[in-house]
C-alpha positions in Angstrom: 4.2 38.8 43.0 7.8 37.4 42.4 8.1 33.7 41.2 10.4 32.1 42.8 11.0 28.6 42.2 9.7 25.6 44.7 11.8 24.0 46.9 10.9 20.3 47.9 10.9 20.3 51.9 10.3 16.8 52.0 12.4 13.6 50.3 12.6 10.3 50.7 15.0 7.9 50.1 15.0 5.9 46.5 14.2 2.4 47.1 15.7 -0.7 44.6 13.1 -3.3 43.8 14.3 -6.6 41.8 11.0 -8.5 40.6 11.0 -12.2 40.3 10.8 -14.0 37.3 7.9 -16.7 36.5 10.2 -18.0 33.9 13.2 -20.2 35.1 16.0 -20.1 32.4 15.0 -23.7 31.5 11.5 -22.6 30.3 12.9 -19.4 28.3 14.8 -21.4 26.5 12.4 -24.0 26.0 9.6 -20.6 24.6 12.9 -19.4 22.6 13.1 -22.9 21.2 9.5 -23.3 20.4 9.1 -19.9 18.3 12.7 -20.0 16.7 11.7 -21.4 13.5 9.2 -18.3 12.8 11.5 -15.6 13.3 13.5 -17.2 9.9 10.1 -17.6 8.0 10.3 -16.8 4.8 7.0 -15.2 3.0 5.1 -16.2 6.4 4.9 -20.0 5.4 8.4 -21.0 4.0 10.0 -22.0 7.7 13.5 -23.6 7.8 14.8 -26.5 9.1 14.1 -26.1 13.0 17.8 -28.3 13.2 19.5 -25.6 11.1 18.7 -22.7 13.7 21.0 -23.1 16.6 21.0 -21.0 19.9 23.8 -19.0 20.4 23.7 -16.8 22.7 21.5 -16.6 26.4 21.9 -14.5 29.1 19.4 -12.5 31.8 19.5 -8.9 32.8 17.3 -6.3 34.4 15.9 -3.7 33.0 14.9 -0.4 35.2 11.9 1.6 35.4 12.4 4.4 37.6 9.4 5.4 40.0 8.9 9.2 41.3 5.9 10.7 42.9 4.8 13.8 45.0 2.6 16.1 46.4 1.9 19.9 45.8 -0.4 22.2 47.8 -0.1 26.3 47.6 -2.6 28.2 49.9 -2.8 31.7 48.5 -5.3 35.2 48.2 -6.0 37.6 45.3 -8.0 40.5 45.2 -11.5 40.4 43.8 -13.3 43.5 43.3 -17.0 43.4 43.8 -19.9 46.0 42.1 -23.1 46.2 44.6 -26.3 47.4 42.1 -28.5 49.1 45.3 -31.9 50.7 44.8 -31.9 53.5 42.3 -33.1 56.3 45.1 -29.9 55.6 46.7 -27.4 58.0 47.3 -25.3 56.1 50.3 -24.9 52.5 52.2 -23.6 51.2 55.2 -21.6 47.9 55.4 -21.3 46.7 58.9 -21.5 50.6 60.0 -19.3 52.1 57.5 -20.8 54.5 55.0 -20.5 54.0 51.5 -20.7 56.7 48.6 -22.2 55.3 45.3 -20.0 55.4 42.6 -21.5 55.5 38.2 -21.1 51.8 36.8 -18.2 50.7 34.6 -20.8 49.6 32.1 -21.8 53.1 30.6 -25.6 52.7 32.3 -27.0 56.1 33.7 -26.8 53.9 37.3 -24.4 54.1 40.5 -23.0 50.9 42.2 -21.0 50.0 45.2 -17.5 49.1 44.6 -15.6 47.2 46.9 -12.2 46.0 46.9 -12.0 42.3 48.9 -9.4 39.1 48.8 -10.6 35.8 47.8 -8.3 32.9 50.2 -8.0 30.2 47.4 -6.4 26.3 47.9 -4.4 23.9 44.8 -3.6 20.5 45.4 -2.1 17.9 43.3 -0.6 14.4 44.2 0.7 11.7 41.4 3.7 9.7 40.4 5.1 8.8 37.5 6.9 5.8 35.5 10.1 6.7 33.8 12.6 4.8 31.7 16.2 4.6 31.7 16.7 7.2 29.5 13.9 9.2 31.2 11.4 9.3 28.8 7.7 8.8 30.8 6.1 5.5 29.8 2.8 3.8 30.9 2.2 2.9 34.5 0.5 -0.3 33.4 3.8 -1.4 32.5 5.0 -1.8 36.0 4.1 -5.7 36.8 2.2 -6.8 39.8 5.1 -9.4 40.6 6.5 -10.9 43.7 9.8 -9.1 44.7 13.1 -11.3 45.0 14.6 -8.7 46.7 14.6 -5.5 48.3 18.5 -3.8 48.3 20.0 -0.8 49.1 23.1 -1.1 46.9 22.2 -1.8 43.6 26.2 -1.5 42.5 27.2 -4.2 44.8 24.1 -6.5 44.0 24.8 -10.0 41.9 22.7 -9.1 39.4 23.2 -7.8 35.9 21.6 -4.4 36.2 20.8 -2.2 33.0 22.2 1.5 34.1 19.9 4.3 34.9 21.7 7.8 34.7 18.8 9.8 36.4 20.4 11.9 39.7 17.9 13.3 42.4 18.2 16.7 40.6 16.8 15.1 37.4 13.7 13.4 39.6 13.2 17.0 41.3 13.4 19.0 38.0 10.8 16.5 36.5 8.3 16.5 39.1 8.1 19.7 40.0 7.5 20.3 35.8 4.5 18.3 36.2 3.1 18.5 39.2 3.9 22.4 40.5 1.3 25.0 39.5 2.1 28.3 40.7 -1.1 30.6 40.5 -0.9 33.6 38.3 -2.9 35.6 39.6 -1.8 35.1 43.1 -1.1 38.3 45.1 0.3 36.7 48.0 1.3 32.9 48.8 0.0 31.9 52.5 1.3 28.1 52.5 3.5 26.4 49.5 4.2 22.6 50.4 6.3 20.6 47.7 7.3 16.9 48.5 8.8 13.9 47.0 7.3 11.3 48.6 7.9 8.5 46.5 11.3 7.5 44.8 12.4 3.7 43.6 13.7 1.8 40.9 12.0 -1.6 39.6 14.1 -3.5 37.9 12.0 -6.2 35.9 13.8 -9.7 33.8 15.0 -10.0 30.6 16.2 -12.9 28.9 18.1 -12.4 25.7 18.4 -14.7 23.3 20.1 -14.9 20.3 19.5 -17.6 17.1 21.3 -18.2 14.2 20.3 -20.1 11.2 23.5 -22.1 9.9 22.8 -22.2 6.5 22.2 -18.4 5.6 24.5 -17.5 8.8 21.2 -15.2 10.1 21.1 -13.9 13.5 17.9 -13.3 15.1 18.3 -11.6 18.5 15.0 -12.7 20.8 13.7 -10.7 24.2 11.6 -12.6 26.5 9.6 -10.6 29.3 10.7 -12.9 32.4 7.3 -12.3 34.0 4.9 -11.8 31.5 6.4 -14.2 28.7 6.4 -11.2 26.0 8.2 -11.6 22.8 10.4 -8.4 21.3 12.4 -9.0 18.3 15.2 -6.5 18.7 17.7 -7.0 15.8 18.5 -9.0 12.8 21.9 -9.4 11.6 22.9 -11.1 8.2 26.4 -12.6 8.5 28.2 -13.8 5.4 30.7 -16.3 5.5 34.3 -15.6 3.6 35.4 -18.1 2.0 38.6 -19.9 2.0 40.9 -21.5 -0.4 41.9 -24.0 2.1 39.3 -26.3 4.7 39.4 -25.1 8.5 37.2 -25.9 11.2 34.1 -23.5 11.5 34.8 -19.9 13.0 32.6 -19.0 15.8 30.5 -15.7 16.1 30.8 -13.6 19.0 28.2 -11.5 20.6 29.4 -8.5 23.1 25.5 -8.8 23.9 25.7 -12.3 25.3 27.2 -13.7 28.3 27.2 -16.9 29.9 28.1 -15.3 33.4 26.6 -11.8 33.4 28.0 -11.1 36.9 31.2 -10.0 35.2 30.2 -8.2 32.9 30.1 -4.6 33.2 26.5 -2.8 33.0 25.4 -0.7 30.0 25.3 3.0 30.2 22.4 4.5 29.7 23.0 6.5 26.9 23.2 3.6 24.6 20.0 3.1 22.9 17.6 0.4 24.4 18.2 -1.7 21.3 21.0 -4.6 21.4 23.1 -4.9 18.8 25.0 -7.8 17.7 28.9 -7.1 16.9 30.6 -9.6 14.4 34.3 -9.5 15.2 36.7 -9.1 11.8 39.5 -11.0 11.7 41.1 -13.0 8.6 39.1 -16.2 9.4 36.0 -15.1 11.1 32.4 -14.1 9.3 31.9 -10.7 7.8 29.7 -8.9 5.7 29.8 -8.6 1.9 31.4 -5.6 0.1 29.6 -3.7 -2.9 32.9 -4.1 -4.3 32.3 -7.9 -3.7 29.1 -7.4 -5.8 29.8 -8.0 -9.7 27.8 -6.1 -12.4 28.2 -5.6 -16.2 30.0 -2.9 -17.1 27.7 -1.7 -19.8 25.0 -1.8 -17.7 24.8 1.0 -15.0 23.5 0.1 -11.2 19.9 1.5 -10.5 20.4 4.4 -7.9 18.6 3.1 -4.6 15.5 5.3 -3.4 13.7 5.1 -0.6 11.4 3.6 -2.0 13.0 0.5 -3.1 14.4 0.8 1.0 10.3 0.6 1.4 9.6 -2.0 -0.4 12.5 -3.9 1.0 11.6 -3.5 4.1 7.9 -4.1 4.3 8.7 -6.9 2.3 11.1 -8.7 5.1 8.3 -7.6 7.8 6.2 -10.3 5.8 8.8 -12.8 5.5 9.3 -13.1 9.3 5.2 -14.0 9.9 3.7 -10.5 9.9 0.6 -11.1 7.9 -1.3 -7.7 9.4 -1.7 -4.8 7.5 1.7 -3.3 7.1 1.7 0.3 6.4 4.9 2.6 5.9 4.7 6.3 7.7 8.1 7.9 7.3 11.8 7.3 5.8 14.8 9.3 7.0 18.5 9.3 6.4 21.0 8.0 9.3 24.6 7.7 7.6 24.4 4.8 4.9 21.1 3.8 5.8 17.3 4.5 5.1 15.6 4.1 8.6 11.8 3.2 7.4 9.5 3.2 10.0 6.3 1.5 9.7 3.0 0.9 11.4 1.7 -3.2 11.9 -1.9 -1.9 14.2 -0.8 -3.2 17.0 3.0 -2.9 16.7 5.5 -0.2 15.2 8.3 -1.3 13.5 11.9 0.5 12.3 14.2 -0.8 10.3 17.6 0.0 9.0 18.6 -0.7 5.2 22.1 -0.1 3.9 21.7 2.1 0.9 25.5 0.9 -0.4 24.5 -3.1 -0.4 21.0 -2.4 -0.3 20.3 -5.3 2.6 18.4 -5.1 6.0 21.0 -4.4 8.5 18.9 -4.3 11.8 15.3 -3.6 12.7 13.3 -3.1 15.7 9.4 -4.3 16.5 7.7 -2.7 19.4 4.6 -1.7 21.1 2.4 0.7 19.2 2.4 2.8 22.4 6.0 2.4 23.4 8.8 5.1 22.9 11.9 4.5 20.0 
């Protein structure tokens, strides 16, 4: 039988969902301010100055999950050959008046059978959806929130709203779902019925609030996500900022984020193939903060630098896991190369962690906590 590929007869039109947020700004800044001071711990008990950290950046955006679900039925037959073991005197049989000649067995046995050649009708059926990402990578159902909707729209582009951008085209949903969900039967001979559907298509788009903290002193930037409906805390980056200094007194330069926005309405939406991670940019100028050199870095001449390993990038990095609070059992599973920088990744039981070390200045330049269960 020739396999041709299914068709959907039947889709329906995608559907844009915003959920509303429990959390009023007011109160995500108030839950930013309250846990500020442990994201700058230092050995898990050596906490700043809460009046040295400052808030410096807040915004709220949306973050899409993409919804598509449908239904599969085939109705088919294949032939199923059938051996009928009659009485041994037999030398003929009739089925429903049509005589039969007795044929020697297949199995080698001094015996005769029946053989007859019939069609079994057969029926598969399968309906499901699933839960992608923005990048379309499949992710747990149980992550779509039972939340009141603020609003139902059928133009996300022309929405006020700060929408996260989702690249997935109704050839992508189709390609996905009939991977999944379309079982052509091998053994098939001939296809009565084939029924292939979309029946469900919608984006959820759930609220973020970003905040970003910065300790003074040190010049530390902690970037902070807050779940708008569930109140769940994701530390996404860590930036160390150094300040240069001058040879003559000037009022304090300022640190821009292209991450933060005090009016996200104008600012244009991320594309999707930009990692889920935000990153904190440090402009350079002549009078604004930037990051120390090695060549900044004096050593004796006579006594050769140790060459960095990963292993020292371990240690760092499972170190500065315990500075900012995590006191569970930290245990390292892999270290890989990405330009200058060892990316050690790292399981905390309940969490996995990845973080970025600069194998020039040997410092932490970014690092990412997650769910156990949730995709890099």
């Amino acid at each position: 039988m020739e396999n041709t590929e299914a068709l959907p007869q039947k889709i329906v039109d995608r559907k844009t969902i915003v959920l509303k947020s429990r959390l009023d700004p007011d109160a995500a800044k108030l839950l930013g301010e309250r846990e500020k001071v442990g994201l700058f711990a230092k050995f898990g008990f050596l906490k700043p100055d809460s009046n040295d950290i400052s808030l410096v950046g807040f915004t709220k955006y949306y973050e899409p999950s993409v919804v598509v679900g449908g239904k599969y039925s085939v109705d088919y037959c294949k032939k199923h050959f059938f051996e009928l073991k009659p009485n041994t005197q037999s030398q003929t049989l009739f089925v429903g008046g049509e005589e039969f000649k007795l044929e020697p067995s297949n199995s080698g046995k001094p015996s005769k059978v029946l053989k007859l050649t019939g069609e079994e009708h057969l029926h598969y059926e399968n309906e499901t959806y699933f839960v992608l990402d923005k990048l379309m990578r499949e992710i747990s159902a149980e992550r779509n929130y039972l939340a009141p909707f603020e609003s139902a729209i059928e133009n996300p582009e022309s929405a006020l709203f700060d929408f996260r951008k989702v690249n997935i085209s109704l050839d992508d949903e189709i390609a996905f779902l009939r991977s999944r969900i379309v079982k052509k039967p091998l053994d098939a001979d001939v296809i009565i019925r084939e029924i292939f559907e979309i029946n469900e298509r919608m984006i959820i788009y759930n609220p973020i609030y970003e905040l970003a903290f910065q300790e003074i002193k040190t010049g530390k930037v902690v970037t902070l996500l807050i779940d708008g409906i569930t109140s769940k805390l994701t530390v996404v980056n860590y930036n160390t900022v150094y300040h240069k200094e001058e040879s003559h007194p000037q009022a304090p330069s300022k640190a821009k984020s292209n991450s933060f926005q005090e009016n996200p309405k104008d600012q244009t939406v991320n594309d999707a193939s930009e990692p889920a991670k935000i990153v904190n940019t440090i402009e350079q100028s002549g009078d604004i903060q930037q990051e120390l050199s090695p060549q900044q870095i004096s050593t004796p001449e006579s006594t050769p630098e140790p060459k960095f390993e990963a292993e020292d990038a371990t240690d760092l990095a499972t170190d500065a896991l315990r500075r900012l609070g995590l006191k569970n059992k930290i245990t390292p599973t892999k270290v890989s190369v990405d330009g200058e920088s060892y990316v050690v990744e790292l399981n905390l039981q309940d969490k996995a962690a990845k973080v970025w070390v600069n194998t020039k200045t040997k410092e932490i330049r970014e690092y990412e906590i997650q769910e156990a269960n949730a995709a890099y």
